[in-house]
PDB file of N, H, CA, C and O in Angstrom:
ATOM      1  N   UNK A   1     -85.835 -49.963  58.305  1.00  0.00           N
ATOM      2  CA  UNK A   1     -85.779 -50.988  57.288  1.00  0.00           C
ATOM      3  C   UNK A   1     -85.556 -52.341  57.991  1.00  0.00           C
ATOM      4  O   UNK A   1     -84.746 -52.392  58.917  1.00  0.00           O
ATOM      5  N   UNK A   2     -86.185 -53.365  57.628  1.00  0.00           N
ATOM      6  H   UNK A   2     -86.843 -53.324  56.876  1.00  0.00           H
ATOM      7  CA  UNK A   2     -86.413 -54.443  57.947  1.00  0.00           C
ATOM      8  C   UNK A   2     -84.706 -54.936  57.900  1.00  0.00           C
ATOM      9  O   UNK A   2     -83.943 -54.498  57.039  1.00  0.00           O
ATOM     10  N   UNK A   3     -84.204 -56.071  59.146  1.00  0.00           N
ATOM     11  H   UNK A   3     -84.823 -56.428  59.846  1.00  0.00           H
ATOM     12  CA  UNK A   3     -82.521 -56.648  58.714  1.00  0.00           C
ATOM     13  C   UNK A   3     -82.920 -57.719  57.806  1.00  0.00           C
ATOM     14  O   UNK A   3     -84.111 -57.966  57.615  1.00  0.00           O
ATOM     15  N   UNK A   4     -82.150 -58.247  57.343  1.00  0.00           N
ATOM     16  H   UNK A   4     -81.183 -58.046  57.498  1.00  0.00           H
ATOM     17  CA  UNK A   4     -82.497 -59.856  56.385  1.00  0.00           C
ATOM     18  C   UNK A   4     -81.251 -60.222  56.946  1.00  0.00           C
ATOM     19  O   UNK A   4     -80.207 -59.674  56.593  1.00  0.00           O
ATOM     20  N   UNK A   5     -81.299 -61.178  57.859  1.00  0.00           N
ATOM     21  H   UNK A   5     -82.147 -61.624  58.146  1.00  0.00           H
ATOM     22  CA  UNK A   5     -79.583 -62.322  58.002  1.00  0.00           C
ATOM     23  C   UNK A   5     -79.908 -63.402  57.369  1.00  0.00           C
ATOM     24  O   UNK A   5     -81.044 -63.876  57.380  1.00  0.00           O
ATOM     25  N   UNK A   6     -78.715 -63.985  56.631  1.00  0.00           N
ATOM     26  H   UNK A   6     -77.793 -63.600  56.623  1.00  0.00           H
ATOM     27  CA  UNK A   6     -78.352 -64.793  55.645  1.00  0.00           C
ATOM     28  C   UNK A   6     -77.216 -65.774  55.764  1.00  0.00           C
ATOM     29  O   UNK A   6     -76.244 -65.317  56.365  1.00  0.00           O
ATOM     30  N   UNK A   7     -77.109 -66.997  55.339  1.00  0.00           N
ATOM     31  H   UNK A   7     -77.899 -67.368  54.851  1.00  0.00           H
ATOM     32  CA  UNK A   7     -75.875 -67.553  55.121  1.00  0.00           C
ATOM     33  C   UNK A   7     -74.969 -66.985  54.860  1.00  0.00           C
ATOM     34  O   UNK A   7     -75.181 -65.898  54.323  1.00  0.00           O
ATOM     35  N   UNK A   8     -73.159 -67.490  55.141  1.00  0.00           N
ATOM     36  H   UNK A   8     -72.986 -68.374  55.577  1.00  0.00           H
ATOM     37  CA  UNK A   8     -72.410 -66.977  54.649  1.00  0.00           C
ATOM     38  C   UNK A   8     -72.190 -67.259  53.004  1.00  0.00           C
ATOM     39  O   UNK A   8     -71.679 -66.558  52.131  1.00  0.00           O
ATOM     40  N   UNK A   9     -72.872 -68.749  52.966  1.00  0.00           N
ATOM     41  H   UNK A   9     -73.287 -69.319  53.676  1.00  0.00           H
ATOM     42  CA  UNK A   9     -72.366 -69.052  51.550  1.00  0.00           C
ATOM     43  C   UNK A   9     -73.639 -68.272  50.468  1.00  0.00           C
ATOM     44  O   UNK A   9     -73.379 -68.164  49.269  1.00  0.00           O
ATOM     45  N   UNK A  10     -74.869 -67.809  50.970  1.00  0.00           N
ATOM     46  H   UNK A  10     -75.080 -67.897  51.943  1.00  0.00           H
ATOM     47  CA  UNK A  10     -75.702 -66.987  50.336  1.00  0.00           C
ATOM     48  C   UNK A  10     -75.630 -65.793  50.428  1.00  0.00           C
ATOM     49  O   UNK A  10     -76.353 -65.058  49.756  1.00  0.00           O
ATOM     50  N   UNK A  11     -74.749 -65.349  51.276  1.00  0.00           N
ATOM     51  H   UNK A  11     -74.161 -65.946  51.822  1.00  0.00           H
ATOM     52  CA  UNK A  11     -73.960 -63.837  50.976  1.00  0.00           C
ATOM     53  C   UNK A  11     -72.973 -63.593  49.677  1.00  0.00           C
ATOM     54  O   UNK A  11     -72.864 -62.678  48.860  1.00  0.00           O
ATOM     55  N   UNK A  12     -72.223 -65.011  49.909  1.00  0.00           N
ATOM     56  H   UNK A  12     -72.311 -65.753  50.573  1.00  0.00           H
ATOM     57  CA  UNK A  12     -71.649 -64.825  48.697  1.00  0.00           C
ATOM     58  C   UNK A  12     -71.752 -64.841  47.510  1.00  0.00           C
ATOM     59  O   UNK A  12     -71.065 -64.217  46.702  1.00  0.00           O
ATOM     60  N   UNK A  13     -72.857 -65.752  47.251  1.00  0.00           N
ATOM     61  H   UNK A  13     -73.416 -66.259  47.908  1.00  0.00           H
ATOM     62  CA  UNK A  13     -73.618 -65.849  46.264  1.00  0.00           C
ATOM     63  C   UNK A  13     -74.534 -64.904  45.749  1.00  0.00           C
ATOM     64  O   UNK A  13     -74.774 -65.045  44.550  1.00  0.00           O
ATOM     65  N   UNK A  14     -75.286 -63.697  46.504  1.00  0.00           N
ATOM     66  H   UNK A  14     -75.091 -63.582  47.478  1.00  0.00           H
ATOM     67  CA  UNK A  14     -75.167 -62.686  45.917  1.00  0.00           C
ATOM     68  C   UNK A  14     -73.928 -61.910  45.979  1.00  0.00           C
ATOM     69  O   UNK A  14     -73.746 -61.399  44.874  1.00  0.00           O
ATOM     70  N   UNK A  15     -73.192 -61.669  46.632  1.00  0.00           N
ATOM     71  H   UNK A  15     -73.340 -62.084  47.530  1.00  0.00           H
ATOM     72  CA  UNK A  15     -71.952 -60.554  46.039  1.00  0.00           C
ATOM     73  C   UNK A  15     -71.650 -61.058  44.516  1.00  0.00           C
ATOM     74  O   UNK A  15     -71.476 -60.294  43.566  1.00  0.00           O
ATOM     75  N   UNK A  16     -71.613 -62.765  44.443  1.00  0.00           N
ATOM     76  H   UNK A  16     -71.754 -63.386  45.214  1.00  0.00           H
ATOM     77  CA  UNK A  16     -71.336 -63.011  42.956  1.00  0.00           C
ATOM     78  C   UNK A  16     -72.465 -62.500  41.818  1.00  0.00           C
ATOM     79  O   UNK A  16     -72.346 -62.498  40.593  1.00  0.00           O
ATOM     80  N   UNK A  17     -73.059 -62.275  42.250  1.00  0.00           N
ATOM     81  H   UNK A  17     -73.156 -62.276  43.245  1.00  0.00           H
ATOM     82  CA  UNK A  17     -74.775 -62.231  41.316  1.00  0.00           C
ATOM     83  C   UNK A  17     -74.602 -60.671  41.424  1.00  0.00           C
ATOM     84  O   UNK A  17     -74.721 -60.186  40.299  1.00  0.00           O
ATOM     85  N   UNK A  18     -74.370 -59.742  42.358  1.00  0.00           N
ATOM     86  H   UNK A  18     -74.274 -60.136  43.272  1.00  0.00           H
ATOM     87  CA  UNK A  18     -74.264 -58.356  41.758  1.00  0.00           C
ATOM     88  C   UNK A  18     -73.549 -57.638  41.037  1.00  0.00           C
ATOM     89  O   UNK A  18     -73.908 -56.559  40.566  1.00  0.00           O
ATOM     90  N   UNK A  19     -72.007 -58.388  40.811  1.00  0.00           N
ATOM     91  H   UNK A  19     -71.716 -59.265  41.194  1.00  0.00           H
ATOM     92  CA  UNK A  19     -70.989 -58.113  39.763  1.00  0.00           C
ATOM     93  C   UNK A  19     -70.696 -56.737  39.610  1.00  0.00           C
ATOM     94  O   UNK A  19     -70.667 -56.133  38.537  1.00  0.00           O
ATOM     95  N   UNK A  20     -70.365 -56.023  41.340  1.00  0.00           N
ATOM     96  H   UNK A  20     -70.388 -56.514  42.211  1.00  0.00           H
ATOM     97  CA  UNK A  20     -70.383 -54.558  40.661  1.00  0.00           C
ATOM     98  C   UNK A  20     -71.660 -53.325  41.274  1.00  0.00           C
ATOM     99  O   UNK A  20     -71.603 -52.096  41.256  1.00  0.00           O
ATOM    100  N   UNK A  21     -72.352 -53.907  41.597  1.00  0.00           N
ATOM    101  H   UNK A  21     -72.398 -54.906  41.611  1.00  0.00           H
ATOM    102  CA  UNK A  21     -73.280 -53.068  42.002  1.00  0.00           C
ATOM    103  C   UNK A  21     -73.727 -53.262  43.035  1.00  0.00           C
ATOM    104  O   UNK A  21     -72.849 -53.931  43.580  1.00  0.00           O
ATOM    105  N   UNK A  22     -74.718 -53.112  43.904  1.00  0.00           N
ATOM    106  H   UNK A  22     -75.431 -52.568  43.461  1.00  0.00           H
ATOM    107  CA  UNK A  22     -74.928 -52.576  45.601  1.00  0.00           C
ATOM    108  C   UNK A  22     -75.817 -54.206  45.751  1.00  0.00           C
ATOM    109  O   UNK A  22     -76.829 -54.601  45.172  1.00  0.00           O
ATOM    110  N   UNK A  23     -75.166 -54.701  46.510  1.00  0.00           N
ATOM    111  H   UNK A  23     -74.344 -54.380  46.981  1.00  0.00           H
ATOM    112  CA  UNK A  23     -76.012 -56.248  47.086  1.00  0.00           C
ATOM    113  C   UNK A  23     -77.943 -55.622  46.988  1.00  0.00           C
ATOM    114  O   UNK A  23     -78.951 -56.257  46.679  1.00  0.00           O
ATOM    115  N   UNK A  24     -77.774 -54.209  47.391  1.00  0.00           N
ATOM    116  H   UNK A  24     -76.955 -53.693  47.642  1.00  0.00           H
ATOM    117  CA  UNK A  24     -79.706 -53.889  47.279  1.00  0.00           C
ATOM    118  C   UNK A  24     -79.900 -53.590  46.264  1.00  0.00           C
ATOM    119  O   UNK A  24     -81.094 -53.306  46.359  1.00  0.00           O
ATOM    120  N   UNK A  25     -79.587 -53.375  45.059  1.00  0.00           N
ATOM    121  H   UNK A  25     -78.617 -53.606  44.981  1.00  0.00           H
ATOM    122  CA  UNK A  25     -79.954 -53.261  44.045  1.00  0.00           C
ATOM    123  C   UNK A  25     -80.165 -54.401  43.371  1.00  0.00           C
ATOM    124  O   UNK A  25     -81.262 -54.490  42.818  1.00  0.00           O
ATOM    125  N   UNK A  26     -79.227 -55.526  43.238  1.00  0.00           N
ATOM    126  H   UNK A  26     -78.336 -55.454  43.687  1.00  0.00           H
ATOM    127  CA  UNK A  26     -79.504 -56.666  42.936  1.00  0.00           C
ATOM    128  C   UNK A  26     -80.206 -57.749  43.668  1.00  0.00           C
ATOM    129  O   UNK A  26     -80.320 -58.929  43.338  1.00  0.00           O
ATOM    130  N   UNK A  27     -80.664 -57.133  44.735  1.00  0.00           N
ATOM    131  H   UNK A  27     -80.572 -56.174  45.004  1.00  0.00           H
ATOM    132  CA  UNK A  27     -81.967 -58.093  45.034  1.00  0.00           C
ATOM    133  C   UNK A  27     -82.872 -57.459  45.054  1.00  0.00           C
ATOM    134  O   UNK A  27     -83.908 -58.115  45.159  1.00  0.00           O
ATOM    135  N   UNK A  28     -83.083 -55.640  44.961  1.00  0.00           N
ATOM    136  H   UNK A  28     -82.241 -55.107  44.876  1.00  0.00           H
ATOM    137  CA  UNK A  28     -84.688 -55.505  44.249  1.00  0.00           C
ATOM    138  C   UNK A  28     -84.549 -55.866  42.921  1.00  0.00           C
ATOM    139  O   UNK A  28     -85.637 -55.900  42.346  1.00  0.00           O
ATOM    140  N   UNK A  29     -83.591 -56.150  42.222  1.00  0.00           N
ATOM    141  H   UNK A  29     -82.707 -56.122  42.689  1.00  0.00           H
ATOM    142  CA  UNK A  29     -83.862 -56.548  40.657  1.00  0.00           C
ATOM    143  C   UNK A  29     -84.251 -57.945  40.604  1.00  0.00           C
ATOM    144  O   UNK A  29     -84.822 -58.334  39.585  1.00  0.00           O
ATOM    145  N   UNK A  30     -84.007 -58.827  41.634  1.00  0.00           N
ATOM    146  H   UNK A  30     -83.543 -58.511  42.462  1.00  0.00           H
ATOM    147  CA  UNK A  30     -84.240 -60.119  41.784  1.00  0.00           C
ATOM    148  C   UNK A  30     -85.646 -60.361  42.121  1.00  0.00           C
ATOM    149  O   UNK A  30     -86.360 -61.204  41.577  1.00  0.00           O
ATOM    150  N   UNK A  31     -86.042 -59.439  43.200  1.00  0.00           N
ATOM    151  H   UNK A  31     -85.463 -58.754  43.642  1.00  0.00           H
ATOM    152  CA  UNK A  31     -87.627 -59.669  43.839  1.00  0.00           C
ATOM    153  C   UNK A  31     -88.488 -58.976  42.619  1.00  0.00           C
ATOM    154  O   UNK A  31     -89.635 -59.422  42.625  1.00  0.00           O
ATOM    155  N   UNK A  32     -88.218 -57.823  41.367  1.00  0.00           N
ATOM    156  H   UNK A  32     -87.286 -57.461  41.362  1.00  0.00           H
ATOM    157  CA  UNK A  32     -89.048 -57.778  40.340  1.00  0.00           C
ATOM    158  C   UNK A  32     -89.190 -58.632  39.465  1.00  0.00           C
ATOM    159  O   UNK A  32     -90.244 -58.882  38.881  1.00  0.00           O
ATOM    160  N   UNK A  33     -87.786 -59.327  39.245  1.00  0.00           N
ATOM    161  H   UNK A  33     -86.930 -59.124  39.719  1.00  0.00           H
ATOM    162  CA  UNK A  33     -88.046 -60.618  38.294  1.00  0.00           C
ATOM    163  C   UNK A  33     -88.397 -61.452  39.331  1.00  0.00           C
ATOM    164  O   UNK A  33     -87.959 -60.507  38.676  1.00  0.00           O
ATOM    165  N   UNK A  34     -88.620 -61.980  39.977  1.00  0.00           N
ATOM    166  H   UNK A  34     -88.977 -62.748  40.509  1.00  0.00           H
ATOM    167  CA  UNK A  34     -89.599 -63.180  40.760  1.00  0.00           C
ATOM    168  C   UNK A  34     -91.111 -62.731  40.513  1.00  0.00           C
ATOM    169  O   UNK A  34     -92.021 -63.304  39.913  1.00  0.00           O
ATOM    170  N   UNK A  35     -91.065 -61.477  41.198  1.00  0.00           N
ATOM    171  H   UNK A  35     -90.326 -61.012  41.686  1.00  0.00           H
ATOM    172  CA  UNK A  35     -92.703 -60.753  40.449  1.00  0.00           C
ATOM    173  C   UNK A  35     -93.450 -61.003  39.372  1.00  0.00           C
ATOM    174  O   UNK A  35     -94.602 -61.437  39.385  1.00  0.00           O
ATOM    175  N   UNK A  36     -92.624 -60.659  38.184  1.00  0.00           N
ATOM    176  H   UNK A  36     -91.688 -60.307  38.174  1.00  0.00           H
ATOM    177  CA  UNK A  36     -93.314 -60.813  37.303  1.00  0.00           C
ATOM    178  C   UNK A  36     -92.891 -62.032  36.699  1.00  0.00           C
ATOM    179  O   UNK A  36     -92.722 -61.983  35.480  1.00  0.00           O
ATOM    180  N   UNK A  37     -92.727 -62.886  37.156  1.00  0.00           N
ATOM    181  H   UNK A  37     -92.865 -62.925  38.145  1.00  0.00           H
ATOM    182  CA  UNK A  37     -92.615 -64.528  36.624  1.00  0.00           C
ATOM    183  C   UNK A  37     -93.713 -65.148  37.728  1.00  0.00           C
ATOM    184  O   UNK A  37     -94.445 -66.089  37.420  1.00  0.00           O
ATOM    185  N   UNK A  38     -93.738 -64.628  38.813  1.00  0.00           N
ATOM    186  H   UNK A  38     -93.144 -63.864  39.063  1.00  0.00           H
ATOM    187  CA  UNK A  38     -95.070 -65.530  39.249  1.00  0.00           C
ATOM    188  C   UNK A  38     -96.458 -64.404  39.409  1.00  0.00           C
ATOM    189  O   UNK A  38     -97.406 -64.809  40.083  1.00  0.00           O
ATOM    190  N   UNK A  39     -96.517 -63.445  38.977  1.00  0.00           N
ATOM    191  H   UNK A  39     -95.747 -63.116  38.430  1.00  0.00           H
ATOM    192  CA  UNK A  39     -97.717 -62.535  38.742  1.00  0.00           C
ATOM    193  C   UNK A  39     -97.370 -61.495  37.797  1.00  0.00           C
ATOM    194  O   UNK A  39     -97.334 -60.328  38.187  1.00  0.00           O
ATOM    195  N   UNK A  40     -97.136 -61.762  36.719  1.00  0.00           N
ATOM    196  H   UNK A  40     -97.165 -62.710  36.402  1.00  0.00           H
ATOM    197  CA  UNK A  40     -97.442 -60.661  35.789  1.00  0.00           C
ATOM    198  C   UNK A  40     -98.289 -59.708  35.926  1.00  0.00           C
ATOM    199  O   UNK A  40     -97.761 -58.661  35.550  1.00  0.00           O
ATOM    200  N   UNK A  41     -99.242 -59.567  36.244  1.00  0.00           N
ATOM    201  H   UNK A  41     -99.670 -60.418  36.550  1.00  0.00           H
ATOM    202  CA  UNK A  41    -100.354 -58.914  36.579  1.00  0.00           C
ATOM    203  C   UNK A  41    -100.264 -57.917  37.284  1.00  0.00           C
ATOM    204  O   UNK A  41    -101.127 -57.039  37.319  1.00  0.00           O
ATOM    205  N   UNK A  42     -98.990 -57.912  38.078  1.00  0.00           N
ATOM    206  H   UNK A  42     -98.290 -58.625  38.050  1.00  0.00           H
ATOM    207  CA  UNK A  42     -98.993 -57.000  39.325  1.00  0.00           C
ATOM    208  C   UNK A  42     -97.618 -55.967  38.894  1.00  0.00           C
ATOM    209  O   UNK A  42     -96.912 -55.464  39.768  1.00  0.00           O
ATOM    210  N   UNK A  43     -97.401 -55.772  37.547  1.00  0.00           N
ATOM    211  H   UNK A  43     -97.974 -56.181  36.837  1.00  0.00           H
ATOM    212  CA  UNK A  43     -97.132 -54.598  36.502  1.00  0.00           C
ATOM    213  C   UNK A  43     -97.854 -53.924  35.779  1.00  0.00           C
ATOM    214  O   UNK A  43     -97.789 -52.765  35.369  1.00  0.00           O
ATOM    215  N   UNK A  44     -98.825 -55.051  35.602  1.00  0.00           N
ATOM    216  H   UNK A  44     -98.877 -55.992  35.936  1.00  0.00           H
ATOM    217  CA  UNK A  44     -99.547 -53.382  34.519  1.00  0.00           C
ATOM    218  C   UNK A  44    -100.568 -52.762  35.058  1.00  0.00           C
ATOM    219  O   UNK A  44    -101.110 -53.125  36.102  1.00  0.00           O
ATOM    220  N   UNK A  45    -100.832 -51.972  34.509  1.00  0.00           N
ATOM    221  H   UNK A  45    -100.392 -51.677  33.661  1.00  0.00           H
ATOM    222  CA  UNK A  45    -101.675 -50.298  35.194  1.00  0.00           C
ATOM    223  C   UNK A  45    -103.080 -50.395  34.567  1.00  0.00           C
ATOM    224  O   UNK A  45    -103.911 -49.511  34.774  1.00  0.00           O
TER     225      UNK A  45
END
């Protein structure tokens, strides 16, 4: 798996944004909503 290094203050800023749940879960939930706000298209079947 690919590393991603990050700011400290954008580390924290997701720990605040996952509220509870796994820093990777809340940024694949982040990279699907980016998805489908700039390509809808690339959900449906």
């Amino acid at each position: 798996m690919p590393r991603i290094e990050v700011s400290e203050n954008l580390y924290r800023q997701l720990e605040d944004e996952a509220d509870g749940e796994t820093i990777d879960d809340t940024l694949w939930k982040m990279v699907g909503t980016y998805r489908r706000k700039h390509n809808p298209e690339s959900d449906r079947r």
